[in-house]
C-alpha positions as a Python dict, from the first residue, in 0.01 Angstrom:
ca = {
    (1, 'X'): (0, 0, 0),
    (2, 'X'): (83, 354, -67),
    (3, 'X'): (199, 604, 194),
    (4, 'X'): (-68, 846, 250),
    (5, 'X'): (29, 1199, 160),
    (6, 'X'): (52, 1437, 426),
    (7, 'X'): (-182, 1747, 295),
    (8, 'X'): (-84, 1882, 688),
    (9, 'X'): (305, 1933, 608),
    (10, 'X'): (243, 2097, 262),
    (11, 'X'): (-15, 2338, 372),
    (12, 'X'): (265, 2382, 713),
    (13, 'X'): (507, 2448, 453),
    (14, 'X'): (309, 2697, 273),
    (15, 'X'): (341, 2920, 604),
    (16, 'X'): (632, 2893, 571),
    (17, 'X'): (665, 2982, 226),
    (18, 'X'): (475, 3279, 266),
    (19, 'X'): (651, 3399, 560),
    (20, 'X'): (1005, 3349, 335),
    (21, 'X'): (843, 3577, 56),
    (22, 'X'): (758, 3851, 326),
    (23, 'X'): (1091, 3877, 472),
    (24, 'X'): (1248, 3894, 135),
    (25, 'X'): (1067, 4168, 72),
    (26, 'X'): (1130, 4331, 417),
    (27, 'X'): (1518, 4303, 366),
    (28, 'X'): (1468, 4414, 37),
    (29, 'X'): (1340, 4756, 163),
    (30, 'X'): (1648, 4808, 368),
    (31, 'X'): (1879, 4722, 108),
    (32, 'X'): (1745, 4827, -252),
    (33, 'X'): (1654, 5150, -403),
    (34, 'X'): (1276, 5284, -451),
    (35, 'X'): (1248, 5090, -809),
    (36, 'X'): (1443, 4794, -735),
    (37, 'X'): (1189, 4761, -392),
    (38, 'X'): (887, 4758, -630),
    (39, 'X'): (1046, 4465, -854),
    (40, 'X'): (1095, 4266, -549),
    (41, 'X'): (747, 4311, -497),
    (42, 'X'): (661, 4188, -836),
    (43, 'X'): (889, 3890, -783),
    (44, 'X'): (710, 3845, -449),
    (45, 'X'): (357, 3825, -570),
    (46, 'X'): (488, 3547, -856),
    (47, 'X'): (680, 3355, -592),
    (48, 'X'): (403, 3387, -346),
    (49, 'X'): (169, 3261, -605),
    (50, 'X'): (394, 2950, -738),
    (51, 'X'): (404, 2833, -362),
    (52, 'X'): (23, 2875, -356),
    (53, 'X'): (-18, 2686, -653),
    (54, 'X'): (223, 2429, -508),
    (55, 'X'): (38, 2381, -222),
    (56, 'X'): (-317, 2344, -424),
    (57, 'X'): (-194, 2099, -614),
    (58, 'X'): (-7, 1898, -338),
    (59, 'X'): (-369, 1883, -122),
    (60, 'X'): (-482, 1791, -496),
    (61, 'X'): (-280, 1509, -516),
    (62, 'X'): (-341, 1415, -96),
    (63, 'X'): (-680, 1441, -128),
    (64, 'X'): (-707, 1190, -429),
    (65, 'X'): (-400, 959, -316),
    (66, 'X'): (-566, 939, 24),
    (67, 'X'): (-924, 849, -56),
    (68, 'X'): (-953, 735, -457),
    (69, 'X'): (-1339, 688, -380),
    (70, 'X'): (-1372, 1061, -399),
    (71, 'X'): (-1190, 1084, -775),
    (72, 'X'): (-1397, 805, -846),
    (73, 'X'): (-1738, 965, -759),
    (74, 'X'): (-1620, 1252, -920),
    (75, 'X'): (-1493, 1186, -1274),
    (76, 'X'): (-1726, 802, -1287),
    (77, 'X'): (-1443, 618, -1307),
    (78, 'X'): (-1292, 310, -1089),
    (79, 'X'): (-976, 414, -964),
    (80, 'X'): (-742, 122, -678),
    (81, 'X'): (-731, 218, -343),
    (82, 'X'): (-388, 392, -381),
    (83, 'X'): (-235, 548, -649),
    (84, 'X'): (121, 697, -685),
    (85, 'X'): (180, 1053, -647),
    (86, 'X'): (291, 1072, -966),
    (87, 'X'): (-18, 909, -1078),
    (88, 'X'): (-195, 1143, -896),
    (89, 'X'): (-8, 1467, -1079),
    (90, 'X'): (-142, 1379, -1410),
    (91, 'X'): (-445, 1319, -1381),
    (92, 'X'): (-496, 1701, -1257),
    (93, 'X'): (-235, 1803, -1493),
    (94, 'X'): (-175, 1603, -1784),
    (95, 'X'): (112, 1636, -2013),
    (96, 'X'): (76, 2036, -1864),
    (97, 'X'): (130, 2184, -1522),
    (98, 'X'): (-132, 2281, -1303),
    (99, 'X'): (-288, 2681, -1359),
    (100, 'X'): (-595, 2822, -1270),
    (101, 'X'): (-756, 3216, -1306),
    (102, 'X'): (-851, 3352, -999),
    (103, 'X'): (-1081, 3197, -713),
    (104, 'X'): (-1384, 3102, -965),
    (105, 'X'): (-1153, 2867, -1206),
    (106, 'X'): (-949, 2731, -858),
    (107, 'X'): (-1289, 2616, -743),
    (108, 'X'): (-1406, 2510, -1105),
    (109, 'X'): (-1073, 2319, -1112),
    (110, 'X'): (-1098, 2222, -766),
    (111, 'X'): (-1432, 2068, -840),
    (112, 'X'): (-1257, 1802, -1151),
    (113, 'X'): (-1078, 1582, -879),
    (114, 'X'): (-1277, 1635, -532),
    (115, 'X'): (-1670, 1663, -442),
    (116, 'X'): (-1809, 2001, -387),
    (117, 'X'): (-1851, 1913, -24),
    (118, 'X'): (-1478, 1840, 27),
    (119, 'X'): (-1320, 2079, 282),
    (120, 'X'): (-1070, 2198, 26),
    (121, 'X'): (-1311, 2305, -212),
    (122, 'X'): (-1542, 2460, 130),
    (123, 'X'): (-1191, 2608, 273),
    (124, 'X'): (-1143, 2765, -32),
    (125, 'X'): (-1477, 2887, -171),
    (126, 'X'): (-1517, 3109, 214),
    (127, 'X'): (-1573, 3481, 140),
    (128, 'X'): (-1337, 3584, 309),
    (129, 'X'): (-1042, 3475, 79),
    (130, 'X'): (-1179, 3592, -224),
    (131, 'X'): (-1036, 3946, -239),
    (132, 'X'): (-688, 3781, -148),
    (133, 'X'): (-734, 3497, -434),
    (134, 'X'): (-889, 3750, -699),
    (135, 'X'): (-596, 3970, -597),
    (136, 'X'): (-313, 3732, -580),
    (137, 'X'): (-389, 3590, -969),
    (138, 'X'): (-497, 3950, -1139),
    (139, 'X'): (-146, 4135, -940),
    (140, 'X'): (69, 3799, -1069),
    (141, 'X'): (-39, 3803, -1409),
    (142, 'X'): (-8, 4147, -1411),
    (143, 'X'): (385, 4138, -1253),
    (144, 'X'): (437, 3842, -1532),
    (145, 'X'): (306, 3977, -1856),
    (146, 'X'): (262, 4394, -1795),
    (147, 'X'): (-40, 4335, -2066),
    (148, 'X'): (-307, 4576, -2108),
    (149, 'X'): (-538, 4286, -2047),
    (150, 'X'): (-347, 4176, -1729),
    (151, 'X'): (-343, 4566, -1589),
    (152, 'X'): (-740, 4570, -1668),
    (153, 'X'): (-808, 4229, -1437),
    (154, 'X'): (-521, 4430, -1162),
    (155, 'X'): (-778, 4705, -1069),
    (156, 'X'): (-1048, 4532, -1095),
    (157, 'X'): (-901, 4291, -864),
    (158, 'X'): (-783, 4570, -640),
    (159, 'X'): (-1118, 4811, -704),
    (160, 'X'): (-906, 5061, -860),
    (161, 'X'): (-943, 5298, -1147),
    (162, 'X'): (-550, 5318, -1177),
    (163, 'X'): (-277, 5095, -1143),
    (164, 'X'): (101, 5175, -1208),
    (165, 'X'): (288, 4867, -1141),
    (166, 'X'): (148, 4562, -974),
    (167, 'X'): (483, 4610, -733),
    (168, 'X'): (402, 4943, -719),
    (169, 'X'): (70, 4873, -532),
    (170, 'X'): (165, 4599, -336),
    (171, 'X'): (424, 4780, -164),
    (172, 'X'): (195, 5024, -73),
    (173, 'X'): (-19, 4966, 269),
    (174, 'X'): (164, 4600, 357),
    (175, 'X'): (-109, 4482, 86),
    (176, 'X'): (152, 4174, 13),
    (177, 'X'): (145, 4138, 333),
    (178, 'X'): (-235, 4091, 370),
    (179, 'X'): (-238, 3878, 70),
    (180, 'X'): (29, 3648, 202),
    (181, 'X'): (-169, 3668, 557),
    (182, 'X'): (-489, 3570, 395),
    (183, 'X'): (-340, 3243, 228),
    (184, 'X'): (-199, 3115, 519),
    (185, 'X'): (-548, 3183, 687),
    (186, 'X'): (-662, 2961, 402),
    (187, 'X'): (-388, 2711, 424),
    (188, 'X'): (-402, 2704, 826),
    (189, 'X'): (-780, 2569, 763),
    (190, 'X'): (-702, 2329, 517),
    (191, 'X'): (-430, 2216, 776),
    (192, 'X'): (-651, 2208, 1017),
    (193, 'X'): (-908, 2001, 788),
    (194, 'X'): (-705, 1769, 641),
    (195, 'X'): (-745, 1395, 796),
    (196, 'X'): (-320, 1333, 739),
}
């Protein structure tokens, strides 16, 4: 039989993560110039959301490596009792890596590999981390591509009429800081949730 995949100790590390992204940014305040600050910033909010996504898909792969019944219900398909974790990675990713846009497609993707009443999908559909999940996929896409399309998502995300730089804003007010809070609210739950 398979080891069981700890969902606890990836959503721990996530904390973790999160608090490593804040601190770089808190030396980097001390030790960088005014523009250089606001491109750590921009760094931050793509690191903060790779370890997010890390952590998603991690519980992903748990959740189904720990109970196959539940992918099975899901997608109608027999699945064994255990299945590798590498298994487990494609079937939510495929020959691709795992992506979603902002907290509707999480929980649309969330939704292809666990039940609706799974407390993942609950942890993360809460009200209360929307603004940080709109925000941290609209300012990320925004600090990747610099589009006119990605800037248009940023303040709508952040219920602004202008935006200058997504590093630019988050810099401003601790609002990484909030953001990074936020998702280890959200991770803390799942933590807290999570049967292993």
């Amino acid at each position: 039989m398979a080891r069981r995949k700890s969902i606890k100790k990836v959503a721990k590390d996530f904390r973790s993560d999160a608090d490593a992204v804040k601190a770089f940014v808190a030396e980097a305040q001390v030790s960088l110039t005014a523009p250089h600050v606001t491109w750590a910033y921009e760094y931050a909010i793509i690191r903060l959301y790779r370890d997010f996504e890390d952590l998603i898909l991690s519980a992903l792969k748990g959740a189904i490596n720990n109970d196959t019944s539940m992918l099975s219900q899901t997608v109608n398909i027999d699945f064994p009792n255990s299945l590798s974790d590498a298994v487990c990675e494609y079937i939510i990713t495929g020959s691709g890596y795992f992506d979603f846009k902002g907290r509707d497609g999480l929980i649309k993707t969330l939704k292809k590999y666990v039940p609706a009443n799974h407390y993942i999908v609950k942890v993360v559909k809460k009200p209360k981390y929307k603004d940080a999940l709109e925000r941290l996929s609209a300012l990320r896409n925004f600090a990747a591509h610099d589009s006119e399309v990605s800037r248009t998502k940023a303040k709508r995300a952040v219920r602004q009429n202008r935006i200058g730089t997504a590093g630019a804003w988050l810099k401003s007010q601790d609002r990484l800081g909030h953001i990074a809070g936020r998702l280890k609210e959200l991770a803390q739950e799942i933590e807290d949730n999570a049967p292993y």
